[in-house]
N, C-alpha and C positions, 0 to 999 in steps of 0.2 A: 807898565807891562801887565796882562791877566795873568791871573794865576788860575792852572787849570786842577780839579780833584775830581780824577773817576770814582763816582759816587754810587755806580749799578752795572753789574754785569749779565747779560743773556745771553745765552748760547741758541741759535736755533739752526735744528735738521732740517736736511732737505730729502725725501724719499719718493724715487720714481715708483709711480704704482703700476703702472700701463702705459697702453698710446689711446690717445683718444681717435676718434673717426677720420683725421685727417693725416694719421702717424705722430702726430706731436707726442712729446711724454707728457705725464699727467703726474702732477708732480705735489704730493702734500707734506706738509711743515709738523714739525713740532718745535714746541720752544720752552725753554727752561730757563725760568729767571731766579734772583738770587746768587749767583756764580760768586765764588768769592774775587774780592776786587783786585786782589794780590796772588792769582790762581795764573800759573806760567801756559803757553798756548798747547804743550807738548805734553799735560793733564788735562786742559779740557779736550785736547781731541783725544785721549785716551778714554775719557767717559763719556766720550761722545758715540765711540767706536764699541764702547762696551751697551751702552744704551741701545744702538741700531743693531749689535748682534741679538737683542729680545724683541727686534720688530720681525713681521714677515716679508717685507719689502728692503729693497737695497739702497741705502745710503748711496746720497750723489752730492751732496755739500753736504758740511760745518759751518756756521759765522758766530761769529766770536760781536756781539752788540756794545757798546758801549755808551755809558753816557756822562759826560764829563758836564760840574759846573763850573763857570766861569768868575771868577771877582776880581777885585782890580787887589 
């Protein structure tokens, strides 16, 4: 059986800026990596939530990235 270890975590924003020419939103990212590996979901969107109240556009997602290695 693998054995899995979340070894990296990233957080990245999602911020509607606009609509573009067709009405779509226009939608740009930010991303923060480094997250601690042992960081509970209900702190990162805490400083996720505190991060986008310093942007000028509205927060429309959080995702939480991970990346886990695999060994036997």
């Amino acid at each position: 059986m693998a054995n899995e270890i979340l070894e990296a975590v990233t957080i990245r924003l999602e911020f509607e800026t606009g609509l573009d020419e067709k009405g779509m939103p226009i939608v740009k990212r930010k991303s923060f990596s480094n997250v601690k590996t042992d960081a509970v979901s209900d702190d990162i969107l805490a400083a996720a939530e505190a991060i986008a109240g310093l942007q000028m556009h509205s927060l429309s997602k959080v995702a939480q990235i991970g990346t886990t290695v695999l060994s036997n």
